[in-house]
C-alpha positions as CSV (number, residue, x, y, z in Angstrom):
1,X,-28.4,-3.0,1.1
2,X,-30.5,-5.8,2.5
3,X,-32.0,-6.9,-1.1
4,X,-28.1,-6.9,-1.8
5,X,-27.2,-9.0,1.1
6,X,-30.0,-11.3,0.6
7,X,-28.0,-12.2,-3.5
8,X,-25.0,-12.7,-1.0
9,X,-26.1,-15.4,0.8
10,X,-27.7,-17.0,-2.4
11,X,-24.1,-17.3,-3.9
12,X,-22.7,-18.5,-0.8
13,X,-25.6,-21.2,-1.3
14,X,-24.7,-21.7,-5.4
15,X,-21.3,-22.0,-4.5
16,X,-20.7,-23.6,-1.2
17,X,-19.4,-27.1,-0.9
18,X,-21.6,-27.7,2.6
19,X,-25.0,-26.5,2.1
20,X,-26.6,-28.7,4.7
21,X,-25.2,-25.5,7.0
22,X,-26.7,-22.7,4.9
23,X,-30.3,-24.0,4.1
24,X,-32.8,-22.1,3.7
25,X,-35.8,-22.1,5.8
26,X,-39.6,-21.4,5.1
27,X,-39.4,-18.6,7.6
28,X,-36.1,-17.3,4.8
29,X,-33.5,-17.4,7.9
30,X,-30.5,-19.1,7.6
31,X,-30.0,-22.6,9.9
32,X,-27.1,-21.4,11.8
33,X,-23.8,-23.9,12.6
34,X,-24.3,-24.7,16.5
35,X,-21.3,-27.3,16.8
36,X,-17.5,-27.0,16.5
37,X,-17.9,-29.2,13.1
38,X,-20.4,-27.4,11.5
39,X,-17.9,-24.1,12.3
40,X,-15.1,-26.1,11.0
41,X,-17.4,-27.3,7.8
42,X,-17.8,-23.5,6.9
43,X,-13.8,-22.6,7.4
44,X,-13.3,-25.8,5.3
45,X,-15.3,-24.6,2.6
46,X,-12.4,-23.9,0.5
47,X,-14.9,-22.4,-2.9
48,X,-15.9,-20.0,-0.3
49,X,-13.3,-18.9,1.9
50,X,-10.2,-19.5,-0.4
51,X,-11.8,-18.7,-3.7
52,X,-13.2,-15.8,-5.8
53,X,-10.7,-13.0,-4.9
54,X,-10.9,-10.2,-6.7
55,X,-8.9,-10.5,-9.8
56,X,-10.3,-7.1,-11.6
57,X,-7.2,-5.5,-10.6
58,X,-5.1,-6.9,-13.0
59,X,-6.9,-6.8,-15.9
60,X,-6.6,-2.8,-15.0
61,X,-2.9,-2.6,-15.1
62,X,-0.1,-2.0,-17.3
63,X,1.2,-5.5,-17.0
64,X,-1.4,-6.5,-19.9
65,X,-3.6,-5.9,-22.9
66,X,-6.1,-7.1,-25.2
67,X,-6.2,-7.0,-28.3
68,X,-9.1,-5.5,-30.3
69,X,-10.6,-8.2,-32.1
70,X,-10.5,-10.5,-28.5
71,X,-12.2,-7.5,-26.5
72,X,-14.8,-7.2,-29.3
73,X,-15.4,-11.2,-27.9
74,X,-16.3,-9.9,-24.5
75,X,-19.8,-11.8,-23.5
76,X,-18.8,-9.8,-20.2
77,X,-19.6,-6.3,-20.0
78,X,-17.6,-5.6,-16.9
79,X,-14.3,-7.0,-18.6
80,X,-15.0,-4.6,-20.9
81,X,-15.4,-1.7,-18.4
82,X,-12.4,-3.0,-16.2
83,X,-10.1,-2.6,-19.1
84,X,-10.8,1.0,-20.3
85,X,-11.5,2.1,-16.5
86,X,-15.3,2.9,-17.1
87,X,-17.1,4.8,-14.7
88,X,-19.9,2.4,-14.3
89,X,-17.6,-1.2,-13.9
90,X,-20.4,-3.4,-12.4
91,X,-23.4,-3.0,-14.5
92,X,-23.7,-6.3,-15.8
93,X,-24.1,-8.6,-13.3
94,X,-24.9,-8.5,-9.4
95,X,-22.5,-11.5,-8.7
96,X,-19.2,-9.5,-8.8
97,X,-16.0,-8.8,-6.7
98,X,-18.2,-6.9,-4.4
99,X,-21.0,-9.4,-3.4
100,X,-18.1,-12.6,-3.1
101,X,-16.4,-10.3,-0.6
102,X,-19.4,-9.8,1.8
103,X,-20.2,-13.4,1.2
104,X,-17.2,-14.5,2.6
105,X,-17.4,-11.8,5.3
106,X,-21.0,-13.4,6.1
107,X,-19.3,-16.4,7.2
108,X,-16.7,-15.0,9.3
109,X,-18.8,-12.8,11.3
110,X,-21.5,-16.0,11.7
111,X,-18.4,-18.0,12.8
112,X,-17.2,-15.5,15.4
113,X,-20.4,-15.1,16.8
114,X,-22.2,-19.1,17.3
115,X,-18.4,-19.7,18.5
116,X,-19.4,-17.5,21.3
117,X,-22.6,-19.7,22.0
118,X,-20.8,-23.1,22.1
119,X,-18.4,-24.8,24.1
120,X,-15.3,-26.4,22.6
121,X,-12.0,-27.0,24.4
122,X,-10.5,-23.7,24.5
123,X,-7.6,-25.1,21.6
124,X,-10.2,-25.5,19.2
125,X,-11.9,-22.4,20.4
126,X,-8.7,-20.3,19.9
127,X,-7.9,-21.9,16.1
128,X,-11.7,-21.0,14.8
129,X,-11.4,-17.3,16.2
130,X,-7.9,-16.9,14.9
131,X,-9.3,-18.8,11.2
132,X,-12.7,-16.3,11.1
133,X,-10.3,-13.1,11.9
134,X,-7.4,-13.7,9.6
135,X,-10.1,-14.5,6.5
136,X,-12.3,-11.7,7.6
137,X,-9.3,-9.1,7.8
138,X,-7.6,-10.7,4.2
139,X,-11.4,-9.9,2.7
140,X,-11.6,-6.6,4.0
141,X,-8.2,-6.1,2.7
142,X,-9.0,-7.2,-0.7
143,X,-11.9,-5.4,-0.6
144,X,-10.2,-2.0,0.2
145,X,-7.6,-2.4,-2.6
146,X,-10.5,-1.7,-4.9
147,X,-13.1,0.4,-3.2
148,X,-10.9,2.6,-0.9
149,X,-8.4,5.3,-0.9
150,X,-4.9,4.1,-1.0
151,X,-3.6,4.9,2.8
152,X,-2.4,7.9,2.9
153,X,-1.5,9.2,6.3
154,X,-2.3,12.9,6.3
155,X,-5.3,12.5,5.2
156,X,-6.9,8.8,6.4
157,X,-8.6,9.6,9.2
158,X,-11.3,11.8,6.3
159,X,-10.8,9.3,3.0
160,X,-13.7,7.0,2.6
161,X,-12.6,3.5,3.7
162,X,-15.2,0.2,3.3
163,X,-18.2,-0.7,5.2
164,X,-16.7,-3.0,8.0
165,X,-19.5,-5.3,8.4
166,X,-18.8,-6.9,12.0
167,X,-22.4,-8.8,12.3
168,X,-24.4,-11.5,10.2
169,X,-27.8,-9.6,11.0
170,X,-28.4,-8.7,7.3
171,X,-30.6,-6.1,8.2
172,X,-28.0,-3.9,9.3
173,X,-27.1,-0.9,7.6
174,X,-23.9,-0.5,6.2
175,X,-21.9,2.3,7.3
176,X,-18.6,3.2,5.3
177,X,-15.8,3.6,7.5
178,X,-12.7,6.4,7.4
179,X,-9.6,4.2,5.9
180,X,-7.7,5.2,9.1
181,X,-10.8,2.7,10.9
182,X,-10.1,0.3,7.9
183,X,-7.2,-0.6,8.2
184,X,-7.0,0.1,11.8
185,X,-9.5,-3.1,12.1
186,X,-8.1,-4.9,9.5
187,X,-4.3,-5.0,12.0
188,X,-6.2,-5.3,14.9
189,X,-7.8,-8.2,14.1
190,X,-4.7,-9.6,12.6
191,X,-3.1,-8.9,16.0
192,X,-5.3,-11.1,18.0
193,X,-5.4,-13.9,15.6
194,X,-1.6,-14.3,15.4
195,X,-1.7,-14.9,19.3
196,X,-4.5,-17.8,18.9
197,X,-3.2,-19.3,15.2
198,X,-1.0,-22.6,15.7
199,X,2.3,-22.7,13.9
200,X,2.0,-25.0,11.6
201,X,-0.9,-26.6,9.2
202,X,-1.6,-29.6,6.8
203,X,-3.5,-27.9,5.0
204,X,-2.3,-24.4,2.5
205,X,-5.6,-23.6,2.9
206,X,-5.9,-22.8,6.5
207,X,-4.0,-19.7,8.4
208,X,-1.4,-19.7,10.5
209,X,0.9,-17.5,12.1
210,X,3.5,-17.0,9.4
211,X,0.4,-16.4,6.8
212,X,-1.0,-13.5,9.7
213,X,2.9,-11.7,9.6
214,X,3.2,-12.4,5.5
215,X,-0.3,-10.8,5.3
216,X,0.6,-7.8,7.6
217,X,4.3,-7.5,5.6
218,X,1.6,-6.9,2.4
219,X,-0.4,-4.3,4.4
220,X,1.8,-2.4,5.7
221,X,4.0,-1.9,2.4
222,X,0.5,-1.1,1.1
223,X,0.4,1.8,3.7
224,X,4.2,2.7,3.1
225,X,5.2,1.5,6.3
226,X,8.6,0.3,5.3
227,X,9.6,-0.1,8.9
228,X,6.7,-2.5,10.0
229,X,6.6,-4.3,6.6
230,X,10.3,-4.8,6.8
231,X,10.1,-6.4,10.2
232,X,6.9,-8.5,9.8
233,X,8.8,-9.8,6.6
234,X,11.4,-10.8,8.7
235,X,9.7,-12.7,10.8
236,X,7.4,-14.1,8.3
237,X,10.5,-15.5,6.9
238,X,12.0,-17.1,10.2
239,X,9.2,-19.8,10.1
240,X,10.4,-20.4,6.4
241,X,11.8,-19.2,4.2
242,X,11.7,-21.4,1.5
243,X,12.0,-21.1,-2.5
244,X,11.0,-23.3,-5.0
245,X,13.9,-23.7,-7.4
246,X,13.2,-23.4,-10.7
247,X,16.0,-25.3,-12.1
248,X,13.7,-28.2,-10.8
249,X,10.6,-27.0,-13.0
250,X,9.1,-29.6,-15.5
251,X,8.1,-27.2,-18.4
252,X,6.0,-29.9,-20.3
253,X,4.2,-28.6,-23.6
254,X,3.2,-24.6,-23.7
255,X,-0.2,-25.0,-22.9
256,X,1.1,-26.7,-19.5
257,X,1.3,-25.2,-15.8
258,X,4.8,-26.0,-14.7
259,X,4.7,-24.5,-11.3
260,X,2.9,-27.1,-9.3
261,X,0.2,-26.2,-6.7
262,X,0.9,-25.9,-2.8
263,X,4.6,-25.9,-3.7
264,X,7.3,-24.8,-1.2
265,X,6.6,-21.3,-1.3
266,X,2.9,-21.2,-1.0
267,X,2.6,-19.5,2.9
268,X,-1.3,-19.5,2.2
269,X,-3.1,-20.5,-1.0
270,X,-6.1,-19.1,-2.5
271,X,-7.2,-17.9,-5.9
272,X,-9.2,-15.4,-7.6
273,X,-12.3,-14.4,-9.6
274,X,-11.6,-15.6,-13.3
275,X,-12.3,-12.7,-14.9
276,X,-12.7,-12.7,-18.9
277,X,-10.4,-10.3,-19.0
278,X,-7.3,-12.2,-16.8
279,X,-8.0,-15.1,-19.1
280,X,-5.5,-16.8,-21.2
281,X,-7.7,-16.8,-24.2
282,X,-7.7,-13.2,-24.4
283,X,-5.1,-12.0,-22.1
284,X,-1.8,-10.5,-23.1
285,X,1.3,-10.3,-21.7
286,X,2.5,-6.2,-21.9
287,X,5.4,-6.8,-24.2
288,X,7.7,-4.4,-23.0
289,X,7.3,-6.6,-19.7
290,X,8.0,-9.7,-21.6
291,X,11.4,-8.4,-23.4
292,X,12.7,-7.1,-19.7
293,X,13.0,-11.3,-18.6
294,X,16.7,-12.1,-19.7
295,X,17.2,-14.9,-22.0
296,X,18.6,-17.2,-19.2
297,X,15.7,-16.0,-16.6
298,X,13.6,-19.4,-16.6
299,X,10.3,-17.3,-15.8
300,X,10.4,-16.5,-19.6
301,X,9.8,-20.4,-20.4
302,X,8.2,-20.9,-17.3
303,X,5.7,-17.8,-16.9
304,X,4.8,-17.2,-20.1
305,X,3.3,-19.2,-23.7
306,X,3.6,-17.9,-27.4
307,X,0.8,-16.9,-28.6
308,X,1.4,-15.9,-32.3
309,X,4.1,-12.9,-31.4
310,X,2.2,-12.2,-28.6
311,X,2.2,-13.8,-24.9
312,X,-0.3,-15.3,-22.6
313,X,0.7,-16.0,-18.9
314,X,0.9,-19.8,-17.4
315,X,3.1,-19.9,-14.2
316,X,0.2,-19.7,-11.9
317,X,0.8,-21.0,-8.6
318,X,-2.6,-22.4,-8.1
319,X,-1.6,-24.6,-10.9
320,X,-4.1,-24.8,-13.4
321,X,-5.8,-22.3,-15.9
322,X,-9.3,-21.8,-14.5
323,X,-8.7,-19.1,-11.7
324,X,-5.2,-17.5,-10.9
325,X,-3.1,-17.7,-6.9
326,X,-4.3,-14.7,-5.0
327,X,-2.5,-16.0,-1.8
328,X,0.5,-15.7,0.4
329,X,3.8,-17.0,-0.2
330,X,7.3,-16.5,0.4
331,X,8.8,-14.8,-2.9
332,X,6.5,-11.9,-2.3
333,X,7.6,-11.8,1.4
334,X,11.6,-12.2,0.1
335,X,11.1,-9.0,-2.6
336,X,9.1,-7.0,0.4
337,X,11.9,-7.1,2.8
338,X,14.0,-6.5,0.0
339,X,12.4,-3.2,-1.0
340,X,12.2,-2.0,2.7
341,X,15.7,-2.9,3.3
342,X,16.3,-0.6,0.0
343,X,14.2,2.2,1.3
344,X,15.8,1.8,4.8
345,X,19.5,2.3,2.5
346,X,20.9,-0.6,3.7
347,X,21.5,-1.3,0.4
348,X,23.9,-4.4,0.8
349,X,21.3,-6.8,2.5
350,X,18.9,-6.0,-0.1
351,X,21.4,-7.2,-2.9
352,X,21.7,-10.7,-0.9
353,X,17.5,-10.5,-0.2
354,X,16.5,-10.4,-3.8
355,X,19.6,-12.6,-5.3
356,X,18.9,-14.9,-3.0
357,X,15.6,-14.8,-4.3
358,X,16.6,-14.8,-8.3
359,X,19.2,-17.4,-7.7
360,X,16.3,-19.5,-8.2
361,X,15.0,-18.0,-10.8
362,X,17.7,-18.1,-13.4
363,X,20.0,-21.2,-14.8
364,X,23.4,-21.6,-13.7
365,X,24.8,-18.3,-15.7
366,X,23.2,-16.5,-13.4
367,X,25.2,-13.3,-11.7
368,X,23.8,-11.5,-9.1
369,X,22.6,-8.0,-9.3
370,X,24.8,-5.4,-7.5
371,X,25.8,-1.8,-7.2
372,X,26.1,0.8,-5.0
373,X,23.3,3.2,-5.7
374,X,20.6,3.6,-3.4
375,X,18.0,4.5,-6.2
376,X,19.5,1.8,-8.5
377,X,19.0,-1.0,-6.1
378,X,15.8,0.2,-5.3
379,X,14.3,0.6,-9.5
380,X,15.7,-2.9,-9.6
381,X,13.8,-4.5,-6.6
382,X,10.6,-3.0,-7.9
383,X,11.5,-4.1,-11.7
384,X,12.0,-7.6,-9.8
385,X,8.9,-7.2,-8.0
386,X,6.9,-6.7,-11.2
387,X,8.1,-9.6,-12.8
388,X,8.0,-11.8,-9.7
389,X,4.3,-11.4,-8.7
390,X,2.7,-11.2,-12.3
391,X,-0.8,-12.3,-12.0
392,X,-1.8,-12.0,-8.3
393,X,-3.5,-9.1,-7.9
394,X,-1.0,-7.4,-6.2
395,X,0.3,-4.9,-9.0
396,X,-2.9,-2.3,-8.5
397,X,-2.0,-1.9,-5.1
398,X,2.0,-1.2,-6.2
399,X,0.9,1.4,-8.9
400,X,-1.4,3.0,-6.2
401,X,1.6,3.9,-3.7
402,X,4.1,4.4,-6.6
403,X,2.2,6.7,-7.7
404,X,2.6,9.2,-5.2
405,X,6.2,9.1,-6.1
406,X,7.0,10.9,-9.2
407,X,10.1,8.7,-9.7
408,X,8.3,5.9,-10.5
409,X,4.8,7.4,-11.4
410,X,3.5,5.6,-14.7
411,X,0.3,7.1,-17.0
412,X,-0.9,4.0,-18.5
413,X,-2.7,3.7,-21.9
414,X,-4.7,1.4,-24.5
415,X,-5.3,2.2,-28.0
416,X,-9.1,0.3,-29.1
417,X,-9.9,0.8,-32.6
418,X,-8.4,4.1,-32.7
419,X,-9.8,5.6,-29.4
420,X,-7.5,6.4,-26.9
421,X,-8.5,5.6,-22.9
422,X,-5.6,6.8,-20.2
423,X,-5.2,6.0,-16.7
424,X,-3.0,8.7,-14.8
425,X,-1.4,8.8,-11.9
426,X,-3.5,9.4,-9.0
427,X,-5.9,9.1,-10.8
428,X,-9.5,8.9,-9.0
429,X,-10.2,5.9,-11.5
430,X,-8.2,3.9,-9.2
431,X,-10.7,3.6,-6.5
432,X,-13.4,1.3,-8.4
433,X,-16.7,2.7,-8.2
434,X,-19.3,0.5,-5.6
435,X,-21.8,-1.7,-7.2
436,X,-24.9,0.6,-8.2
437,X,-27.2,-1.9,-6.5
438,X,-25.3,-1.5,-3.6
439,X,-25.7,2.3,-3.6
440,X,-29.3,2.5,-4.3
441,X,-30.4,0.2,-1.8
442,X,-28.4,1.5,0.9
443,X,-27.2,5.2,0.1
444,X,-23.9,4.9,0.7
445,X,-21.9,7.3,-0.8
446,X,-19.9,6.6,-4.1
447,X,-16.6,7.0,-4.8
448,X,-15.2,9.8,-7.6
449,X,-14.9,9.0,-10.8
């Protein structure tokens, strides 16, 4: 993996915003950071540690499409193999999802370990540890929605998790862990830097402890621990809870972004990878998605732009077109706590979670959602939950644990020039296969296709 490592730190050179602490030298080792500022420089390098998230997810899913004649535009290979779930994704280019991550996990471990070899006041001590562990932990993550098992708990402890790269040494061999070990380090680490996080920040950039408990709420769902999720919502939600209301929107013309950046709800910003195939040239709203916004649900101005019958998707909360929000931020908390509340049957405070929620979502017509049936409430939450988080990444990870239920199991399917390619349930196709680079120089094994 070394060759592969060795790209890695030439992107982190391309795209870093503070080079002078990643030169390279004639002896090809990196200058290291040896002060508090050039630790902070790194965690402040916000096109390295908030940017370039995977995004490949999405362009899987059922919650878009492209049409023929716009795939037939691909210049990108891998946007090609992302849509039809190809066996070989990553052929195309060694500057991927996969070498971003480990870029970014690079940092983190050189940040935890120079911290160890300096002296700042312990304050500043604690906020870099807690920084390095909560961006190391949302990386792996990421990186296990894609190349890992979804968390199953019978069987964890033997599934193939992620290589859990804990050291800068580049020459160290990657080992890939169980997904029990996964995720195990991946709370762990979150553990200990909720204790040494500060409260609040200036900056949507930078962690804090409400972004560690919104980003465990998101793991734990993942794992279908409704109990933990549900409670590390909650308090997630008692530092704010905040909604933007959309009432308040400016709409502007349809090729504008009406949901401004770092608004109200943003818990922790970052954004993603800018695929071909997320972007709003070729990218298609799924229209029996669109039709399921009602007509006085302001998402359906506010999300969404005509594009001759068809739909391309503009309420990105990073605010802009180039790369889409792949952070934190308190709707997704408010329709996790909703959904474990469901799943817990106390079915009445998840009717007031999620219209508390869609209050602000719809104009003044607006009547909230109710009824008493357990698996009514609970098909509506997820409906909400679909619509809600369009765009961020986050509807992979839902399909993988749905899934496993066969009450809300999906096959999904696209029709190219007459050729049919399916994605089932449980399919192996979603785990993405590891970067053939990766593979050859390092032997790891690679996941089933």
């Amino acid at each position: 993996m070394t060759r592969y490592i060795i790209i890695l730190l030439i992107t982190i050179i391309t795209f870093s915003g503070c080079e002078k602490y990643l030169d390279v030298k004639p002896d090809k080792s990196l200058v290291v950071p040896t002060t508090v500022a050039d630790l902070r420089a790194l965690l402040y390098n916000t096109s390295r540690m908030n940017s370039w998230y995977p995004s490949i997810q999405d362009g899987a899913t059922d919650n878009q499409f492209v049409q023929t004649e716009n795939l037939n535009r691909f210049t990108s290979l891998t946007a090609k193999n992302i849509y039809t779930w190809n066996d070989d994704v990553f052929n195309d280019d060694e500057t991927n999802e996969w070498s971003m991550m480990y870029a970014a996990i690079y940092s983190c471990n050189l940040i935890l370990e120079q911290l160890e070899k300096i002296e700042p006041v312990p304050v500043e001590k604690n906020q870099i540890e807690g920084e390095a562990l909560f961006f190391r932990s949302f990386v792996f993550y990421n990186v296990a929605q894609l190349w890992a098992k979804p968390y199953e708990k019978n069987t964890a402890q033997t599934d193939l998790g992620i290589p859990l790269r804990l050291k800068s040494d580049i020459g160290e061999k990657s080992i890939r862990s169980s997904v029990e070990e996964t995720y195990t380090k991946i709370t762990n680490d979150l553990n200990r830097a909720v204790i040494l996080l500060s409260v609040n920040s200036p900056y949507k950039t930078t962690p804090t402890k409400q972004a560690v408990y919104g980003l465990l709420a998101r793991i734990y769902l993942s794992m279908e621990d409704y109990d933990k999720a549900l409670s590390y919502a909650d308090t997630c939600l008692s530092y704010s809870d905040a909604l933007l209301d959309y009432n308040t929107l400016t709409m502007g013309s349809a090729t504008s972004f009406p949901i401004p950046r770092y608004n109200e709800e943003i818990i922790f910003h970052a954004n993603d990878f800018g695929r071909m195939v997320m972007s709003i040239t070729y990218g298609r709203i799924d229209s029996n998605l669109y039709k399921s916004y009602e007509s006085n649900d302001i998402r359906k101005t506010a999300f969404f732009r005509n594009r001759a019958g068809y739909y391309s998707f503009r309420g990105n909360y990073d605010g802009n077109s180039g790369m889409w929000f792949a952070g934190i931020s308190t709707n997704e908390i408010y329709l996790i706590k909703a959904e474990c509340e469901a799943r817990a049957g106390n079915i009445t405070t998840a009717l007031q979670t999620v219209n508390e929620l869609l209050k602000n979502r719809y104009n003044s017509t607006f009547i909230p959602f109710s009824s008493d049936n357990d698996e009514t409430v609970l098909r509506f939450i997820l409906d909400e939950r679909r619509k809600e988080l369009i765009w961020r990444g986050l509807r992979w990870s839902d399909l993988r644990r749905l899934n496993k239920d066969s009450r809300f199991s999906k096959t999904i399917t696209r029709n190219i020039d007459g050729k049919i390619y399916t994605l089932e349930p449980n399919s192996p196709k979603y785990v993405f296969p590891i970067p053939n680079s990766v593979i050859l120089n390092n032997g790891m094994q690679q996941n089933e296709r």
